[in-house]
Structures are given as structure tokens and as C-alpha cells.
N, C-alpha and C positions, 0 to 999 in steps of 0.2 A: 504494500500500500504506500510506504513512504518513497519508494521507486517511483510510480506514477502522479504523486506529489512533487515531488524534485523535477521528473519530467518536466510538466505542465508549469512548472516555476521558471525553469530554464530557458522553455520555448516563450510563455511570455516574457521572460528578461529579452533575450533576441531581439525580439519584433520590437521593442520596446528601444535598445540602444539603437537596432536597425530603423526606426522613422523618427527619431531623435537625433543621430548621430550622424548616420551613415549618410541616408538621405538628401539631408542638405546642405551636407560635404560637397556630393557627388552636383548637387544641381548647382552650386557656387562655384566649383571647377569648369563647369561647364561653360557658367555664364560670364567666367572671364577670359576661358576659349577665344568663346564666341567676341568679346568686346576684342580681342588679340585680333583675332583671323579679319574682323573690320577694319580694321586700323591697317593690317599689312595690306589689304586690300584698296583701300585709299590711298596708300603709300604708291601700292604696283602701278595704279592707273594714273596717280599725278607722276612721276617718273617715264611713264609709257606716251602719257602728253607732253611732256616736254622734251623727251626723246625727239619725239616725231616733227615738234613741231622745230626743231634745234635743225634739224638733217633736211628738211624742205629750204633752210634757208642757204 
């Protein structure tokens, strides 16, 4: 009985660090990914315009 007590304690502990913890770990890594990959992206395309427009003259 104290087996499937400790179970059910341990699975809720999990779930419990897992959408506390883990969760929005993972979605703040993401979101500053994603703010990164903009920004190199802005970067690539003003670079790629002034490339271009540098080499027409």
C-alpha cells in the first residue's frame, strides 16, 4: 500500500516541477530563439541591401 502511495506522490511531484519548472524554461528559450533568429534576420536582409545596392553602383 505504501508503494502505490509513494507512486502517486512521485508522479504528482513530476507533473508538478514538470509545468512549474520545466515548462517555462522551455517556452523562454524559445522565445528568445525566436527574438535571436529576428534580429539575424534583419541583420541578413539590411546587409543583402546594401550589398546590392553598393555593387549596382
Amino acid at each position: 500500500m505504501s508503494r502505490v502511495v509513494m507512486l502517486v506522490l512521485g508522479a504528482i511531484l513530476g507533473l508538478f516541477v514538470l509545468f512549474t519548472f520545466l515548462l517555462p524554461l522551455l517556452a523562454g528559450l524559445i522565445k528568445i530563439a525566436l527574438i535571436i533568429g529576428v534580429v539575424a534576420l534583419i541583420v541578413f536582409v539590411a546587409v543583402t541591401v546594401v550589398g546590392k545596392s553598393r555593387s549596382s553602383q
